[in-house]
C-alpha positions in Angstrom: 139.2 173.3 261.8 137.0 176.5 262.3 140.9 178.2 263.2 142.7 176.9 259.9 140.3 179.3 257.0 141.2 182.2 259.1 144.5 181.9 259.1 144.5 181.0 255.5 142.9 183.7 254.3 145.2 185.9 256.5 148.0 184.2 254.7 146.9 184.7 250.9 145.9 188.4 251.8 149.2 188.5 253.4 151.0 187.1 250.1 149.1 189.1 247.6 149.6 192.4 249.8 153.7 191.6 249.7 153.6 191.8 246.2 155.0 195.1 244.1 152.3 194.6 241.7 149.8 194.2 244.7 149.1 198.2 244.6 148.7 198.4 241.4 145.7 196.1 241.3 144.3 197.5 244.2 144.4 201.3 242.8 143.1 199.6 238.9 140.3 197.9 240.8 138.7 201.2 242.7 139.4 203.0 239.4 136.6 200.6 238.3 134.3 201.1 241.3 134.6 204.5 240.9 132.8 204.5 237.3 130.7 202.0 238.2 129.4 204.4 240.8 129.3 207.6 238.6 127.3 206.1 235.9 124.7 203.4 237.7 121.6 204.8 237.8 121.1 203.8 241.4 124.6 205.0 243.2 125.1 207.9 240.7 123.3 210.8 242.8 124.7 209.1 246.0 128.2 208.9 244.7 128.5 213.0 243.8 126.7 214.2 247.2 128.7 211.9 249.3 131.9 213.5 247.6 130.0 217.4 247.6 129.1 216.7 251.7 130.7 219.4 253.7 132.7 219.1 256.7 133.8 221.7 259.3 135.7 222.2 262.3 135.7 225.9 264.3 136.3 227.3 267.7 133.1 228.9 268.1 133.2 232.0 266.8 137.0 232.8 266.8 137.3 229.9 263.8 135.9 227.8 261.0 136.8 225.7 258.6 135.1 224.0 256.0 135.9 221.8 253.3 133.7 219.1 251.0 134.6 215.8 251.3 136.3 215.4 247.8 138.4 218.9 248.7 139.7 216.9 251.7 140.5 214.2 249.6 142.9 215.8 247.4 143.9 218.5 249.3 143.9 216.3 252.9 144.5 212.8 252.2 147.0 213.1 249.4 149.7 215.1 251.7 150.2 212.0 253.3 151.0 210.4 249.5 153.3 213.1 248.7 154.7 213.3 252.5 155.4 209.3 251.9 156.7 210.4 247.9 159.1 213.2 249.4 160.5 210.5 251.8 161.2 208.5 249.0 163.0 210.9 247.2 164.8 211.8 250.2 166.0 208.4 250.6 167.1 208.3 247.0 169.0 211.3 247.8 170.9 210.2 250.7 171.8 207.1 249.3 169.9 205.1 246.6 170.1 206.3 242.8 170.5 209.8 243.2 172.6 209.5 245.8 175.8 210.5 243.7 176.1 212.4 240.6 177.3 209.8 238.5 174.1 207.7 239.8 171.4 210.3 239.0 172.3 211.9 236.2 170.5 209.6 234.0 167.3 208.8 235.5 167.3 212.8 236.2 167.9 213.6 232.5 165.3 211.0 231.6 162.5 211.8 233.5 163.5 215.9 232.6 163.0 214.7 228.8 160.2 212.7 229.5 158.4 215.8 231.3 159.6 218.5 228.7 158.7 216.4 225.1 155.0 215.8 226.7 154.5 219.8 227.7 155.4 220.3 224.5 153.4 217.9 222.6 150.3 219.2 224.5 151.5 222.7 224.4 151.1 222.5 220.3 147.9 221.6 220.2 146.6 223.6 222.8 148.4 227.1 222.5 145.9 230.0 222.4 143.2 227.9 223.5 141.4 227.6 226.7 142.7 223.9 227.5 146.4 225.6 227.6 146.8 225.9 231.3 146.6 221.9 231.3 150.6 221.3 229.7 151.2 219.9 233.0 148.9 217.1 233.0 150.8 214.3 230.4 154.3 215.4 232.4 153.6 212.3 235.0 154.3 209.2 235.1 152.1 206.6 238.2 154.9 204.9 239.8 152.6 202.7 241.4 151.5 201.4 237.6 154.8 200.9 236.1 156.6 198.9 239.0 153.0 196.6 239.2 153.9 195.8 235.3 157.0 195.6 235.8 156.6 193.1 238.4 154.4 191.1 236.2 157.0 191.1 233.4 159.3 189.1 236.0 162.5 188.6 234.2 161.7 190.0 230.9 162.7 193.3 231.9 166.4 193.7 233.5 167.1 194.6 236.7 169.2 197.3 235.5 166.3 198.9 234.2 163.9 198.2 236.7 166.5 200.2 239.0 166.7 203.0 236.2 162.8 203.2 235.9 161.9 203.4 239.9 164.4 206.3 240.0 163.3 207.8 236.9 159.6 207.8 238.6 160.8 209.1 241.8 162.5 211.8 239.9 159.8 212.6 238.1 157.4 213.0 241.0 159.9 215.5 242.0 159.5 217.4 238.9 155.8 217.0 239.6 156.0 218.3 242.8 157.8 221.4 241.6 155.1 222.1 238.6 152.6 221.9 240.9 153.9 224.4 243.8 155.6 226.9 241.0 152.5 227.1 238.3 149.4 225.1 239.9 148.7 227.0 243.3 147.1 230.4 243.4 147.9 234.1 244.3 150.8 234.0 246.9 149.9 235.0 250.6 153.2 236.5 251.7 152.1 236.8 255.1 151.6 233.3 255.6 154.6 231.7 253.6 156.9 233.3 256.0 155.2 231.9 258.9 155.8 228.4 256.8 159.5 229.0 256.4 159.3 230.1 260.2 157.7 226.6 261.1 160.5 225.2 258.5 163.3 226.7 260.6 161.5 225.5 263.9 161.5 222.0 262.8 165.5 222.4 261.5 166.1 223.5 265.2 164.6 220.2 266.4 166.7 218.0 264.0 169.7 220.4 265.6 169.0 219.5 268.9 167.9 215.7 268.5 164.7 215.5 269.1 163.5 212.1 267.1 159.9 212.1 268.9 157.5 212.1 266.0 154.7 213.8 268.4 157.1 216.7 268.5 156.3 217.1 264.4 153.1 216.2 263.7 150.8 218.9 265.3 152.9 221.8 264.3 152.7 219.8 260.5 149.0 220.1 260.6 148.9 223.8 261.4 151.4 224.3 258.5 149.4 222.3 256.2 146.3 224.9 257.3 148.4 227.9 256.1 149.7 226.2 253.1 145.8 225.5 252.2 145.6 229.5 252.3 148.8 230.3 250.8 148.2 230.1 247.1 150.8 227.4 247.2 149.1 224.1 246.7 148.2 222.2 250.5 149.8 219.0 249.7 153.2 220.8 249.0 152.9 221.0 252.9 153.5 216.8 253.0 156.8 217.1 250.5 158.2 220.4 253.1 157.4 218.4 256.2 159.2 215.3 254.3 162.7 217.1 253.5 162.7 218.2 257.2 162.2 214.5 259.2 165.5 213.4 260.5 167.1 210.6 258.3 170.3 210.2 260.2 169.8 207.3 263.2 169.9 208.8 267.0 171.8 205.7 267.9 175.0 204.5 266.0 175.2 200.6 265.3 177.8 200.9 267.9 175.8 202.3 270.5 172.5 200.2 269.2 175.1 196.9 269.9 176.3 198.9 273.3 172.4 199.4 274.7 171.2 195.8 273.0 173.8 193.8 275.3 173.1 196.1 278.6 169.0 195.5 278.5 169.5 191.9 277.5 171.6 191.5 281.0 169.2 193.8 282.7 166.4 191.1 281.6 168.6 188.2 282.3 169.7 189.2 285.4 166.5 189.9 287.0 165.2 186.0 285.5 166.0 184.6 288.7 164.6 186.9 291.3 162.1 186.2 293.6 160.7 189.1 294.3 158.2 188.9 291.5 157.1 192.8 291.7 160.6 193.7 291.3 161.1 191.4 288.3 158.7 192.6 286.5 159.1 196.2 286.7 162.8 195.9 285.6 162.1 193.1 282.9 159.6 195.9 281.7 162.2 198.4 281.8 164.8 196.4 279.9 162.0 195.2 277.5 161.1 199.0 276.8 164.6 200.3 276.2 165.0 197.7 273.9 162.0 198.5 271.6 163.4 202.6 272.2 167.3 201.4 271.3 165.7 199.5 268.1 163.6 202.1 267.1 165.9 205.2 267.2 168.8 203.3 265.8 166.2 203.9 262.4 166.1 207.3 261.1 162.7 209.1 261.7 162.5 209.1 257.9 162.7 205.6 257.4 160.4 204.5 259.7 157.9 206.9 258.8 157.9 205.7 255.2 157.9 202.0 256.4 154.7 202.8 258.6 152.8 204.9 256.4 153.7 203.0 252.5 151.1 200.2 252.9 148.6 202.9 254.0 149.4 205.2 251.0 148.9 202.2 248.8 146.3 200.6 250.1 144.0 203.2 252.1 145.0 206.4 250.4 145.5 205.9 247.0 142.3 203.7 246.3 140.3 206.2 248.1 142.0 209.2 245.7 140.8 206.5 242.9 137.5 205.9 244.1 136.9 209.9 244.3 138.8 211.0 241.4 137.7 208.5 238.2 134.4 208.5 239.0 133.8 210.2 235.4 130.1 210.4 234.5 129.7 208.9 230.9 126.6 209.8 228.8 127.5 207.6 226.1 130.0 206.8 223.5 130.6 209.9 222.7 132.5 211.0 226.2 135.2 208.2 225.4 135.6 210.4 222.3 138.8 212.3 223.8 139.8 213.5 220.2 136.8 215.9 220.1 138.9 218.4 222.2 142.3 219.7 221.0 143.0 218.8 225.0 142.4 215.4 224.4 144.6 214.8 221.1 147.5 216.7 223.7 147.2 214.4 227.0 146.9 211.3 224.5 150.0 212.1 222.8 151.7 213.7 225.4 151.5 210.5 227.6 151.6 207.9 225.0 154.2 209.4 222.3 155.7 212.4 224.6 156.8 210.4 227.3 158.6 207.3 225.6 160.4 209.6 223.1 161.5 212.6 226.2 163.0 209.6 228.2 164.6 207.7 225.2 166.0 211.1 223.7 167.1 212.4 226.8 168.8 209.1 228.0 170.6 208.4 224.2 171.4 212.1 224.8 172.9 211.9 228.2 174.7 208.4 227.5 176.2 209.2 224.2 177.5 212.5 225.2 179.4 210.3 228.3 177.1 211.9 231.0 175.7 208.8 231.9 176.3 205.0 231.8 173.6 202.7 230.4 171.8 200.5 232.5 173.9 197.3 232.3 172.8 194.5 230.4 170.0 196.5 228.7 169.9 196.9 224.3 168.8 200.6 223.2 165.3 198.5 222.1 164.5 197.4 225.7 165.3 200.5 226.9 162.9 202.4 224.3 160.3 199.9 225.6 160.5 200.0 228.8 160.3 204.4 228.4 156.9 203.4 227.0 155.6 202.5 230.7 156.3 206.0 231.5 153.7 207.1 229.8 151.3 205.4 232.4 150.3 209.0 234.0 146.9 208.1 236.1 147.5 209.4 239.7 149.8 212.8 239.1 147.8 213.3 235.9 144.7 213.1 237.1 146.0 215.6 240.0 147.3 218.0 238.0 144.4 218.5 236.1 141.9 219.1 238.6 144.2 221.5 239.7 144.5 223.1 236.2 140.8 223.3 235.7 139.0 223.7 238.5 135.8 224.9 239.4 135.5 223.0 235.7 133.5 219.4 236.0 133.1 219.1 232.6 136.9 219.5 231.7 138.5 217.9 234.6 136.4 214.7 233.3 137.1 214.7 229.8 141.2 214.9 231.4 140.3 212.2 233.2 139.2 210.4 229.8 141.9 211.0 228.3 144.3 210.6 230.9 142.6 206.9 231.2 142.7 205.9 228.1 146.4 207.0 227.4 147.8 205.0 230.2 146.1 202.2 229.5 147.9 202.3 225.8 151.1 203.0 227.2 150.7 199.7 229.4 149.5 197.5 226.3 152.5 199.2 224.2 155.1 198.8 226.7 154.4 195.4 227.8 153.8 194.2 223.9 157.2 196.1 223.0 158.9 194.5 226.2 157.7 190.9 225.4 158.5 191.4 221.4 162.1 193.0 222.3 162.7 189.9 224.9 162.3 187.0 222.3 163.6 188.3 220.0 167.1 189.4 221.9 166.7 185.7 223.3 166.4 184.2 219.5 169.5 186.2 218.9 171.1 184.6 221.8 170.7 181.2 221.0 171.7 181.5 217.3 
């Protein structure tokens, strides 16, 4: 009896962690934690020295780094998000929906719209002012929020457009990547980006030359990610870089995977019988070993990297970016008063208008003009609605503007606010749109 709750509860943590709305919840949950510690008046003080404690490393004298614990956060702990993100995209690339022209023209053209008609909603009311540097921050859309709702919407929302949506996200991190690297880093370090493209070219020579060994990338991607923290380009560029250079393509062909499979199987079934138990063992062990190396380099580095490191992106990383990045500090009503900044009025429109509209426009656009097929299955009012879960910006939003104002507490928070508030109406509005659009398309059905 004592064995059975165990495994139970191993079961429904199990279940629930399988789920794609599973992240979602997690990340939503910390994002509550994290106020909750901010503004109780007994973990308040704790919460903002834990995240201001510094940490160092050095070589005696020769060497020192130091970096607070929130610093290592976003500029540490989130290069393994965006290493896992460029994988993703990679993946797309090579042969999911933007794998062929025809396939990623749409969700390209969407997410393009849905990054430009934001900018420039934010961009109008903040030109001239000191909030302008912060365009970037409605351009993003959490792909961790949308697929959770979309998940939870079940069969409300086609497949077709589920498909379009992921690769209009992944797509759109892409663009986020690039805004971040081209206009949020700071001045250039010549000197060191060429020993980056040096390490770049290093790591081409090993895909050249075969080497699938993960050891053989990972140190030399933690010294780049050193020089990329001193570049002026931002540090967790250094996990998208490292990304685009893994090895996708398999070592072993399914021909040569079937080949090596059958020869250790008869290695370990030829050895079943033998008496001389030392022996067996050691060549069991042997067959058993090239078996586990035959399986695992007939996967592409890249795809087993993303398989190993997804649930901890999602379930280590991200809440932990949560936990240290919406801890805002409210002093009463007024700081959920996001229209008392021009800033405000441009990340709440940007995200909750800017977004739907960009991707609608630019897809209508795209489609009409014969550039791109719409999603099968799916009316031009499901599409619209499901556009208005792009505007769900929390992770990339909340990135890019404590990137845009740093050194700025007091207007990375009110961001924050903002950023908050506007993707918790683009949830409400997409799901209410999605649900209205459903019945009534299925009233039309019947009659």
């Amino acid at each position: 009896m004592s064995n059975q709750k165990p495994t139970k509860f191993k079961k429904l943590v199990g279940d629930f962690l399988r789920n794609p709305w599973a992240s979602g919840v997690v990340l939503l949950f910390f994002v509550g934690v994290a106020m909750l510690l901010a503004n109780l008046p007994a973990t308040k003080h704790l919460y903002h020295q834990i995240l201001n404690t510094e940490l160092s490393i050095g070589i005696g004298k020769l060497w020192n780094f130091t970096i607070n614990i929130e610093k290592f956060i976003n500029d540490g702990l989130m290069v393994v998000f965006f290493f896992v993100v460029g994988l993703e995209i990679k993946h797309e690339i090579k042969e999911g929906q933007l794998s062929t022209p025809r396939k990623a023209i749409l969700p390209v053209v969407a997410a393009l719209g849905g990054m430009l008609v934001p900018a420039l909603i934010y961009t109008l009311f903040n030109r001239n002012s000191e909030y302008a540097i912060g365009w970037g921050i409605p351009t993003a859309t959490d792909i961790a929020f949308a697929i959770a709702i979309m998940a939870m919407l079940g069969k409300r929302v086609p497949v077709s457009l589920k498909v379009f949506l992921t690769a209009l996200a992944i797509a759109d991190d892409l663009g986020a990547i690039v805004v971040i690297a081209l206009f949020y880093g700071g001045t250039i370090n010549w000197t060191y980006i060429a020993i980056i493209a040096a390490m770049m070219v290093m790591f081409r020579v090993f895909n050249r030359c075969g080497i699938y060994q993960v050891r053989y990338y990972l140190i030399p991607a933690i010294v780049m990610w050193f020089f990329f923290y001193d570049s002026g380009v931002h540090a967790t560029i250094a996990g998208v870089a490292m990304a685009m250079l893994i090895p996708y393509e398999p070592h072993f062909s399914k021909a040569q995977f079937l080949k090596l499979h059958k020869e250790y199987i008869d290695e370990f079934e030829s050895y079943n019988t033998s008496e001389d138990r030392e022996a067996r063992i050691g060549h069991q062990y042997h067959a058993l070993h090239g078996l586990r190396r035959t399986a695992n380099y007939s996967m592409g580095m890249a795809q087993r990297m993303e398989h190993l490191l997804s649930p901890w992106v999602n379930f280590i990383i991200m809440p932990i970016f949560a936990l240290a990045n919406a801890g805002v500090e409210f002093s009463g009503l007024e700081a959920f008063n996001i229209f008392s900044t021009s800033m405000g009025w441009g990340v709440f429109f940007g995200l909750l208008l800017g977004k739907p509209l960009g991707i609608f426009g630019a897809s209508w656009l795209a489609i009409k003009t014969g550039l791109g097929e719409k999603p099968s299955g799916a009316s031009w009012k499901m599409l619209f609605a499901v556009a208005c879960l792009g505007g769900i910006g929390f992770t990339m939003s909340i990135f890019i503007d404590t990137l845009a104002f740093e050194g700025n507490a007091a207007l990375i928070d009110k961001g924050k606010v903002a950023v908050l508030m506007a993707s918790v109406a683009a949830s409400l509005l997409g799901m209410a749109l999605i649900s209205v659009v459903d019945k009534a398309e299925k009233r039309q059905k019947k009659s």
